[in-house]
Each structure stands twice: as C-alpha cells, then as structure tokens.
N, CA, C and O atoms as a GROMACS GRO file, in nm:
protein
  440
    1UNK      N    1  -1.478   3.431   6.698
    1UNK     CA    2  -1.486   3.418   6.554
    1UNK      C    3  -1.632   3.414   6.510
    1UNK      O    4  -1.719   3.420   6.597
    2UNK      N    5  -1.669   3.403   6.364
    2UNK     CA    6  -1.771   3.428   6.336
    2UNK      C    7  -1.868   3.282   6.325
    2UNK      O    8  -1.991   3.283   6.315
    3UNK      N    9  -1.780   3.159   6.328
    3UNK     CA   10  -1.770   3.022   6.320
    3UNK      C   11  -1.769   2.955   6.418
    3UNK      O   12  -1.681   2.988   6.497
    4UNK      N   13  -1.864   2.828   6.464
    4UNK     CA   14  -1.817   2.783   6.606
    4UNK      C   15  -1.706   2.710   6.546
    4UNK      O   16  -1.590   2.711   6.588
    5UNK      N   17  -1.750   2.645   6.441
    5UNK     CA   18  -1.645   2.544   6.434
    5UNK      C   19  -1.575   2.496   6.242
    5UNK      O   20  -1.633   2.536   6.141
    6UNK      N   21  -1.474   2.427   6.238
    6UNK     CA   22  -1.434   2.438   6.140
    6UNK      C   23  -1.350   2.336   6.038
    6UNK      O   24  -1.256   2.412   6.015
    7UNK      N   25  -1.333   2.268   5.993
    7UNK     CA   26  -1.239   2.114   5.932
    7UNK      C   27  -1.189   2.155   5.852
    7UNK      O   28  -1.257   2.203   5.761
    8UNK      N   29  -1.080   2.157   5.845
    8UNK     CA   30  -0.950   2.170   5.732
    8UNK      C   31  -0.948   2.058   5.598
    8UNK      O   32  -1.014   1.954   5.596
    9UNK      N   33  -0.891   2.087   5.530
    9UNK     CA   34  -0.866   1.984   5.399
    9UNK      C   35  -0.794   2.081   5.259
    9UNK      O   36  -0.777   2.193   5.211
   10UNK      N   37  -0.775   1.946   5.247
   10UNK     CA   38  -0.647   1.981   5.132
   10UNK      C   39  -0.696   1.991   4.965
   10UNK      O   40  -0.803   1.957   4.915
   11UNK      N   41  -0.631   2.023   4.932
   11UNK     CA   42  -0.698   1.997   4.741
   11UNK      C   43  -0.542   1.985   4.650
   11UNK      O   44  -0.462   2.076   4.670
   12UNK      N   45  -0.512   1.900   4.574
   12UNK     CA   46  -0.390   1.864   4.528
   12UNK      C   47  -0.430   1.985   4.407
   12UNK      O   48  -0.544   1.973   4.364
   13UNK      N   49  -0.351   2.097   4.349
   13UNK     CA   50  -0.302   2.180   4.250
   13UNK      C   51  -0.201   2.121   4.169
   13UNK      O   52  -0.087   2.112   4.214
   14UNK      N   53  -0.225   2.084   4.067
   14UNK     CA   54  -0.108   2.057   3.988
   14UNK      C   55  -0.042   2.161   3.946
   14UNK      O   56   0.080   2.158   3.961
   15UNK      N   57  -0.110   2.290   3.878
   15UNK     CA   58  -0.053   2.374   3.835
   15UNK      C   59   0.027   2.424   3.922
   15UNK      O   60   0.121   2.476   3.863
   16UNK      N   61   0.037   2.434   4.052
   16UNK     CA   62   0.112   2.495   4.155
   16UNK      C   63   0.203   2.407   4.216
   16UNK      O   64   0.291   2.434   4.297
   17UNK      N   65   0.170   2.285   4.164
   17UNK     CA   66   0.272   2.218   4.232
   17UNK      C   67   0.281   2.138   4.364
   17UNK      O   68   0.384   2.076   4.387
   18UNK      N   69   0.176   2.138   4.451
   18UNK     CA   70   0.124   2.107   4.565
   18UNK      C   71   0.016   2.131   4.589
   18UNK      O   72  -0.064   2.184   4.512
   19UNK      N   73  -0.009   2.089   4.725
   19UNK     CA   74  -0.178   2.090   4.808
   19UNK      C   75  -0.175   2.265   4.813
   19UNK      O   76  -0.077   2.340   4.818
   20UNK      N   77  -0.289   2.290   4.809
   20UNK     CA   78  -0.364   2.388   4.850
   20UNK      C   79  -0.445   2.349   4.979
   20UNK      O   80  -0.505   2.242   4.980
   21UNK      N   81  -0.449   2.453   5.117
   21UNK     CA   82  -0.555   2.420   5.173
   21UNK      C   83  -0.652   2.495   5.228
   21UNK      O   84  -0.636   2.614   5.253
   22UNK      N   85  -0.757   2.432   5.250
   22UNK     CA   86  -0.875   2.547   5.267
   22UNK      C   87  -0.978   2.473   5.388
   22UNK      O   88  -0.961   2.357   5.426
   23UNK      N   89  -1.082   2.558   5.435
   23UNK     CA   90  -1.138   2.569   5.568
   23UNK      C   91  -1.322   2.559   5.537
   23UNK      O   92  -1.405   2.637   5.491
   24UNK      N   93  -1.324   2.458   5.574
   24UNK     CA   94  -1.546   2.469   5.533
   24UNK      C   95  -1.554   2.530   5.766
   24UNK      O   96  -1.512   2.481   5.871
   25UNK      N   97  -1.617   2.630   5.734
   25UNK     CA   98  -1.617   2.656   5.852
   25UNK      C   99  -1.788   2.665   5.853
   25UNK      O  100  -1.849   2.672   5.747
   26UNK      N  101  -1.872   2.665   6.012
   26UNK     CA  102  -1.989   2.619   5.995
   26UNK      C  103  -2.069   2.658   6.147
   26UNK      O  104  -1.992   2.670   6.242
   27UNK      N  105  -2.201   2.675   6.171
   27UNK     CA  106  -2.237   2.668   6.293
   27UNK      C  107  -2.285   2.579   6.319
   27UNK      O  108  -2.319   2.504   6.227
   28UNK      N  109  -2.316   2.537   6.473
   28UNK     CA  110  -2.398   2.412   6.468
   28UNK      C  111  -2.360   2.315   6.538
   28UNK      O  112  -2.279   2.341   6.627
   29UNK      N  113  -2.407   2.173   6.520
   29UNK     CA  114  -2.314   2.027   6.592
   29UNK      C  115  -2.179   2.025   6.507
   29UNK      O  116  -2.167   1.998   6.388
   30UNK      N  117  -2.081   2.061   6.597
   30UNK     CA  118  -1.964   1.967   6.534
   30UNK      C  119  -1.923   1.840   6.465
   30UNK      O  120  -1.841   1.816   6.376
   31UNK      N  121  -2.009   1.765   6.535
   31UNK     CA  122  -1.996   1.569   6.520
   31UNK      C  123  -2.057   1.575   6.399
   31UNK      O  124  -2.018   1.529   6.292
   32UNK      N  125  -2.181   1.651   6.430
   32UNK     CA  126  -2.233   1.632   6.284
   32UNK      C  127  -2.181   1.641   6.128
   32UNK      O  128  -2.171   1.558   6.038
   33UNK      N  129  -2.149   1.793   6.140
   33UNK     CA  130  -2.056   1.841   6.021
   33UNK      C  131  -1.938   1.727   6.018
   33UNK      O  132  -1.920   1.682   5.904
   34UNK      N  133  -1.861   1.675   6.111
   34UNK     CA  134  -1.737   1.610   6.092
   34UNK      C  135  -1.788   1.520   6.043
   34UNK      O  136  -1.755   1.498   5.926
   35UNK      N  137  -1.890   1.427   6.108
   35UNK     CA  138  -1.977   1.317   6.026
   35UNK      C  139  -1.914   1.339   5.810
   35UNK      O  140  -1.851   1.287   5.717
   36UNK      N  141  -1.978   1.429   5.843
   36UNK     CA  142  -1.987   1.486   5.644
   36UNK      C  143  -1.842   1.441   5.609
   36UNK      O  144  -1.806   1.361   5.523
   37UNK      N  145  -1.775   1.507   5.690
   37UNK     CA  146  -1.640   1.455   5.612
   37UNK      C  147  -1.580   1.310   5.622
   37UNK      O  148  -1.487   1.261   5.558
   38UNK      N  149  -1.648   1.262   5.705
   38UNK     CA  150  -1.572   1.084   5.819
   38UNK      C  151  -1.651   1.037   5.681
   38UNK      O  152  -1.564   0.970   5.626
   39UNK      N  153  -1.744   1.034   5.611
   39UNK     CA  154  -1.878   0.937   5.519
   39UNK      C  155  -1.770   0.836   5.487
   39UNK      O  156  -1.658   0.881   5.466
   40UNK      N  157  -1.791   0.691   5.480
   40UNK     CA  158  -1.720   0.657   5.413
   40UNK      C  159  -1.779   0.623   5.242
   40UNK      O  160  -1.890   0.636   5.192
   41UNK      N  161  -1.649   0.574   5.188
   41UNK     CA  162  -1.626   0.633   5.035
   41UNK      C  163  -1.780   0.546   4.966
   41UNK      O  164  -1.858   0.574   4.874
   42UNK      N  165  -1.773   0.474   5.027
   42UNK     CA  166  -1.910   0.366   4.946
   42UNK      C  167  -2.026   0.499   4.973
   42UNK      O  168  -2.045   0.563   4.869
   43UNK      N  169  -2.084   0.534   5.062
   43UNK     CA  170  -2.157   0.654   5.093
   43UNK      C  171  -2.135   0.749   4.995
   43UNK      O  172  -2.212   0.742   4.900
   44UNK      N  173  -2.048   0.841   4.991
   44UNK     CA  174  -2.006   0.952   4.928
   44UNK      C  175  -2.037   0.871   4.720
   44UNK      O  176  -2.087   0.949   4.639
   45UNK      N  177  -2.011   0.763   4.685
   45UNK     CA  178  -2.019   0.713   4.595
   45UNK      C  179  -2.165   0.633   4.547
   45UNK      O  180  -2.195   0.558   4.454
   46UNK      N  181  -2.222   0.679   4.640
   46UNK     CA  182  -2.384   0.608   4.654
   46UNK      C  183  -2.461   0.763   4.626
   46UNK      O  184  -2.535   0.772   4.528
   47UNK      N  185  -2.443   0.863   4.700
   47UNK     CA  186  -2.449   0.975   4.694
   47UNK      C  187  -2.418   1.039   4.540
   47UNK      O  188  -2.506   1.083   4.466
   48UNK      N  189  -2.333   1.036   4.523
   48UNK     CA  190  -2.298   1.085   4.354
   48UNK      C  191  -2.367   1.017   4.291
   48UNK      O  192  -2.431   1.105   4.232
   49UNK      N  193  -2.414   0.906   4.248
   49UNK     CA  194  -2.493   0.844   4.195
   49UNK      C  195  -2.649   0.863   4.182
   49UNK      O  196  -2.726   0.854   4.086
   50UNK      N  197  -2.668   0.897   4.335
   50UNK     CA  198  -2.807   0.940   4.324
   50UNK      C  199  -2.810   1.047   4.310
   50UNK      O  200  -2.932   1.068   4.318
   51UNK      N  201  -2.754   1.164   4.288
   51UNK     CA  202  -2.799   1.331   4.319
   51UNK      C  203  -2.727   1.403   4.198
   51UNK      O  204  -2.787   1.506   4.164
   52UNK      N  205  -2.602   1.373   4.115
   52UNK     CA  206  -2.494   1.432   4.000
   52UNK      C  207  -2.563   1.393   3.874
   52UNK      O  208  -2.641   1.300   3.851
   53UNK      N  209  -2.524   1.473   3.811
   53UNK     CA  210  -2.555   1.462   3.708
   53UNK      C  211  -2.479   1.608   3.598
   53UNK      O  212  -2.464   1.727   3.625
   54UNK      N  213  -2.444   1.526   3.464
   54UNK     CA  214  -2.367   1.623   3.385
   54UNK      C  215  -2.465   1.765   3.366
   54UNK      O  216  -2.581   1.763   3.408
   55UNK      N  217  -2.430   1.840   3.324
   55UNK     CA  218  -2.512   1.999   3.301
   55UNK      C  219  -2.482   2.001   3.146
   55UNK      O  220  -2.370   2.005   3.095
   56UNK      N  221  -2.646   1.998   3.055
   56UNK     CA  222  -2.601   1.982   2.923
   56UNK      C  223  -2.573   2.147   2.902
   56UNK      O  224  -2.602   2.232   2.986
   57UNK      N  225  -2.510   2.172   2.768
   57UNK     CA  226  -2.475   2.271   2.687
   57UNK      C  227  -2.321   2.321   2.768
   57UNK      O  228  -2.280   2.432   2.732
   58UNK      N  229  -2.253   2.262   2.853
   58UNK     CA  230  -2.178   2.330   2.937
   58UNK      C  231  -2.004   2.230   2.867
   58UNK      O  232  -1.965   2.113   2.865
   59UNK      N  233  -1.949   2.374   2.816
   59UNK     CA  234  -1.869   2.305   2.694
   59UNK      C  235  -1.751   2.201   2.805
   59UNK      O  236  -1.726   2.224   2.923
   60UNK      N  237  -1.695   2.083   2.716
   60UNK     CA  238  -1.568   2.053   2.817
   60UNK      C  239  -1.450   2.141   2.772
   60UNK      O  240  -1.454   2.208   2.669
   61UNK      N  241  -1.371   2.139   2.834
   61UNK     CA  242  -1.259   2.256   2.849
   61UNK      C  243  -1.127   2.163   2.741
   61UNK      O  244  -1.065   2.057   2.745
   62UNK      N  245  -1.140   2.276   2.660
   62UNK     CA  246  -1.031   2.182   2.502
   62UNK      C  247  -0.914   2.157   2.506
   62UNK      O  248  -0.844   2.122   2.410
   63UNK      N  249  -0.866   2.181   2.669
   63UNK     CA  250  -0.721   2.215   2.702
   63UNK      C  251  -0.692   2.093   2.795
   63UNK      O  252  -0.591   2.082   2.866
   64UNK      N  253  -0.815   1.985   2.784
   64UNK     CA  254  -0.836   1.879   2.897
   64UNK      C  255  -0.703   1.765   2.936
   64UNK      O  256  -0.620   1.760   2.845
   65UNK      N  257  -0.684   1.706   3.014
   65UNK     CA  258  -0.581   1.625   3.024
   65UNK      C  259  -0.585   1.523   2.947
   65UNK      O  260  -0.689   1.459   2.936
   66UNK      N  261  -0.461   1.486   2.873
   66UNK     CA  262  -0.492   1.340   2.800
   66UNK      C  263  -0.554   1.215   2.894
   66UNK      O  264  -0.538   1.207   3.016
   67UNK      N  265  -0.613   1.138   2.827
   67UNK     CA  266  -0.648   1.062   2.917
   67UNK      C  267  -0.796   1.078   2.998
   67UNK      O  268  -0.865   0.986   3.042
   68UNK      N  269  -0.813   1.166   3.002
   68UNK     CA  270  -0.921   1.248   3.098
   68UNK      C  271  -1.078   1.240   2.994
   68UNK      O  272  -1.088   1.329   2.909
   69UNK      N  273  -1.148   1.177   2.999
   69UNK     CA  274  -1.270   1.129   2.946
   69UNK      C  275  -1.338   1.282   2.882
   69UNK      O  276  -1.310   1.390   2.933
   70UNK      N  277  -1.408   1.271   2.791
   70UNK     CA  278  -1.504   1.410   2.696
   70UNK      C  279  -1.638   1.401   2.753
   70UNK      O  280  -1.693   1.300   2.710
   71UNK      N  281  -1.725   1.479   2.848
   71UNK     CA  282  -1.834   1.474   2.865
   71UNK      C  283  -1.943   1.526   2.726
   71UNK      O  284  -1.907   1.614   2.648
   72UNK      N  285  -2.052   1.466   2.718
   72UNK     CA  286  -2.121   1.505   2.644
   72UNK      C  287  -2.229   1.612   2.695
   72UNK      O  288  -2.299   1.686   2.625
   73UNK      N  289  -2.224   1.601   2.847
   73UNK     CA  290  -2.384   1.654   2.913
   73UNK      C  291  -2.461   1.619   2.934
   73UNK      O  292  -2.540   1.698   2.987
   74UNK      N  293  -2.510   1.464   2.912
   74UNK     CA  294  -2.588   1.329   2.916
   74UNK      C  295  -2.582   1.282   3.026
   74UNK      O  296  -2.678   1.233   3.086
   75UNK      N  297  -2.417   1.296   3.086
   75UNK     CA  298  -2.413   1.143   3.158
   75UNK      C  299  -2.439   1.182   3.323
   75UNK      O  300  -2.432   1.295   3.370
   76UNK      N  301  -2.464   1.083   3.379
   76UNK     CA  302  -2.516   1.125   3.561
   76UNK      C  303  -2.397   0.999   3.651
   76UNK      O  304  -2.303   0.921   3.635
   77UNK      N  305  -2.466   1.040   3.720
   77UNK     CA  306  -2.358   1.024   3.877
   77UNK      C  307  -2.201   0.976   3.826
   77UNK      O  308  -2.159   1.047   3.734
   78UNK      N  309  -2.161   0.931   3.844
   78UNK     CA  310  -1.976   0.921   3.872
   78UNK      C  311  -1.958   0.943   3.745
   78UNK      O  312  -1.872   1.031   3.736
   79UNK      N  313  -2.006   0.897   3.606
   79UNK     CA  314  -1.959   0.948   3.466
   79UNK      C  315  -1.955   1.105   3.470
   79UNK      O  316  -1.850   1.158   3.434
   80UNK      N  317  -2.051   1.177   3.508
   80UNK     CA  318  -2.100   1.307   3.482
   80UNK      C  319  -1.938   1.378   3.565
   80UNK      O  320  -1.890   1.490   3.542
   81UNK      N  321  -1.900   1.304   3.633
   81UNK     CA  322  -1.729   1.348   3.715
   81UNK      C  323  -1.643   1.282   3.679
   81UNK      O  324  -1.668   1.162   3.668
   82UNK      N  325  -1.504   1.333   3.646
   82UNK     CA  326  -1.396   1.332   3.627
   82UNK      C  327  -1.312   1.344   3.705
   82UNK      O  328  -1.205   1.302   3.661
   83UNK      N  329  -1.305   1.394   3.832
   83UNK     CA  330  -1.176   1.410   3.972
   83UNK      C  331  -1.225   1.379   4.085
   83UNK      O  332  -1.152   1.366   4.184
   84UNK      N  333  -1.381   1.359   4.088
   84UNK     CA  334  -1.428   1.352   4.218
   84UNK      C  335  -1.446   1.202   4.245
   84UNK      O  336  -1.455   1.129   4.147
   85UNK      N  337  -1.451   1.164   4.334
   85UNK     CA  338  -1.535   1.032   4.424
   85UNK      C  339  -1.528   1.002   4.547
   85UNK      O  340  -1.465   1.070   4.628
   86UNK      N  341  -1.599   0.885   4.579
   86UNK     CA  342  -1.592   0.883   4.760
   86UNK      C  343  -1.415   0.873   4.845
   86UNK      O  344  -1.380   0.937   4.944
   87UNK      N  345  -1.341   0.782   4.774
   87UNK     CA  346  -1.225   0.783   4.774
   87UNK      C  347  -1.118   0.937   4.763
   87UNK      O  348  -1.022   0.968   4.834
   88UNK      N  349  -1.176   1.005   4.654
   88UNK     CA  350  -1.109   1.123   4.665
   88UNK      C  351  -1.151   1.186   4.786
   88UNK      O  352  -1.065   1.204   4.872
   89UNK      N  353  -1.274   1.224   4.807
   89UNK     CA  354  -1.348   1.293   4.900
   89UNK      C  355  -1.283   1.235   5.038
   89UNK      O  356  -1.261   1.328   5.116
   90UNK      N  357  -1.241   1.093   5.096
   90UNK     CA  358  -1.217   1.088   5.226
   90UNK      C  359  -1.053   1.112   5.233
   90UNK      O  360  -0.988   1.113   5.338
   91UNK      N  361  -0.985   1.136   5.065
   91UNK     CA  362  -0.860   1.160   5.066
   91UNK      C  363  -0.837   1.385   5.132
   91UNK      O  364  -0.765   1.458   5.200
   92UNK      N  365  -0.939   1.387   5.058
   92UNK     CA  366  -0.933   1.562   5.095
   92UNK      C  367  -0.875   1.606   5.225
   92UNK      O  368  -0.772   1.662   5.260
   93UNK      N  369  -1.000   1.549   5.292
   93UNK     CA  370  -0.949   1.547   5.485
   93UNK      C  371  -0.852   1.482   5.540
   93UNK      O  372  -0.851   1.499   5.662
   94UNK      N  373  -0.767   1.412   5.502
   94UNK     CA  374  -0.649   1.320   5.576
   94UNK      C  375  -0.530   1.435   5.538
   94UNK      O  376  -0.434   1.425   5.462
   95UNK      N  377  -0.565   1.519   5.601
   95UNK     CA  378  -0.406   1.611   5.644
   95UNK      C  379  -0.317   1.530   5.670
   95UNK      O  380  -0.338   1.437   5.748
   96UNK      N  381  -0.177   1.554   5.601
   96UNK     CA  382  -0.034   1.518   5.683
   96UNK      C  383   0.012   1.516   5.760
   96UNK      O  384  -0.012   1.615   5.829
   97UNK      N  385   0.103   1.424   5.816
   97UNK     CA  386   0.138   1.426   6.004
   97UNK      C  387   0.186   1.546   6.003
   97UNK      O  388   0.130   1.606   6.094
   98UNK      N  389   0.287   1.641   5.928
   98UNK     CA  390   0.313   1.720   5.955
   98UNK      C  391   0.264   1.888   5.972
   98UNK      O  392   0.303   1.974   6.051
   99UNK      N  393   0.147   1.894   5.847
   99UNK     CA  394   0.041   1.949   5.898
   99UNK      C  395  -0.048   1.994   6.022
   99UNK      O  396  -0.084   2.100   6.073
  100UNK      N  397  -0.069   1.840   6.049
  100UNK     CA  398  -0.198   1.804   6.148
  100UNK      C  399  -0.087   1.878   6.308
  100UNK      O  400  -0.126   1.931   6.412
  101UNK      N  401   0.032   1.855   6.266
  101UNK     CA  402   0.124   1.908   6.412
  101UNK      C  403   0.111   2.006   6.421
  101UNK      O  404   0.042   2.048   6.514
  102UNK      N  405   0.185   2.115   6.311
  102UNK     CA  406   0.208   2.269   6.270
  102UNK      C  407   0.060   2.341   6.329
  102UNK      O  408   0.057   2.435   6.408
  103UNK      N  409  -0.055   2.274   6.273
  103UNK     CA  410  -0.237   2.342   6.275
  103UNK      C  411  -0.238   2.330   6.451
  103UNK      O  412  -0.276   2.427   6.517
  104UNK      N  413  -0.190   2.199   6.518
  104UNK     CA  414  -0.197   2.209   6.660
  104UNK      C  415  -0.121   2.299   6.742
  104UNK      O  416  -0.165   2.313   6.857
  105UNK      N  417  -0.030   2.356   6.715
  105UNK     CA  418   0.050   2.427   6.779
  105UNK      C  419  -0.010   2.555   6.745
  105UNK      O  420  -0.030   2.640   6.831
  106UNK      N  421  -0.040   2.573   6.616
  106UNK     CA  422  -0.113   2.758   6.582
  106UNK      C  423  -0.236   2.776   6.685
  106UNK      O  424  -0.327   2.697   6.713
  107UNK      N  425  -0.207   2.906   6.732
  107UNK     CA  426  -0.352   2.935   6.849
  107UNK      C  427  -0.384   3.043   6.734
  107UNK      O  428  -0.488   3.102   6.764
  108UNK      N  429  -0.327   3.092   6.605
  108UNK     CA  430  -0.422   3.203   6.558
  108UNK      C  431  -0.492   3.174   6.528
  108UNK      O  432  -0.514   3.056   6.498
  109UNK      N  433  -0.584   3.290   6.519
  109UNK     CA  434  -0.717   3.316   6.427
  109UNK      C  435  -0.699   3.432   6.333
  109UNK      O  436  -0.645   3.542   6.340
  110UNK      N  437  -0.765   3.366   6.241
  110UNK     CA  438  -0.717   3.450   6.094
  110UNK      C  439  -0.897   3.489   5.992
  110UNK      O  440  -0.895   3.548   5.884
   0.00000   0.00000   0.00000
C-alpha cells in the first residue's frame, strides 16, 4: 500500500442516519500517530483553546440546528466550535465491538 499505517474512526451523520467511517492513513511511527488519537480529552481541550479560533466574515449556516449557538467570528477556542471537543474527539476512535471484529477478520486492501 501506499501507507505504512492507518486508524479508523467513525463520524455520527445525522442526515444519513448513522456513523460514517473513514481512515487518516500516514507514514512514519505508528505509536506516535496512535498517540494523536489515545490524547486524552483534557489535552485535546487544552489544545482547542490554545490554537482555534472563529474565522471572521465566514457566514453561520441559516439552516442551523435549534439550539446550536450563532457564531459571530470573534470567538476562540471551544466557543469558536460547536460539535467538536476533547470528549468528542476520543469518542471518534472508539469503534464498536462489532466493527472492531468485522475490520479484524477483513485482510483487504482497498
């Protein structure tokens, strides 16, 4: 393959109705990259804080969920996001038992 190596994770679709899943594939240390995904959530939430920030002039979408906060373009780390955090982020990677079985048994490559 073109990848040594690769971590799976999920993304919940509402519009579809279920997880979607998708592949960050990578060269390099393994441990390392897996590291990225293991962070725990205080990390990943220390991280957003220091580095996010809203993007002014960038309209919010008028079709938004009730409930779901109005950015102005002002605001930085965890305000400036609406779906993300360290908690979501270590939720991404926790594939399902039944998943995690099905992915062990596949020898393809795709």
């Amino acid at each position: 393959t073109v990848f040594d190596h690769s971590i799976p994770y999920t993304v919940p679709v509402p519009s579809f109705g279920e997880c979607w899943g998708f592949v960050m594939a990578f060269n390099g240390d393994a441990k390392e990259a897996r590291a990225l995904a293991d962070l725990p959530y205080e990390v990943i939430d220390n991280l957003i804080e220091e580095r996010i920030e809203a993007v002014p002039g960038v309209p919010d979408h008028k079709y938004r969920s009730k409930g779901v906060k109005f950015l102005t373009g002002t605001e930085k780390g965890s305000e400036a996001l609406k779906h993300y955090d360290g908690v979501t982020h270590r939720g991404l990677f926790s594939l399902s038992k039944s998943l995690r079985i099905a992915m062990k048994g596949d020898k393809r490559i795709m």
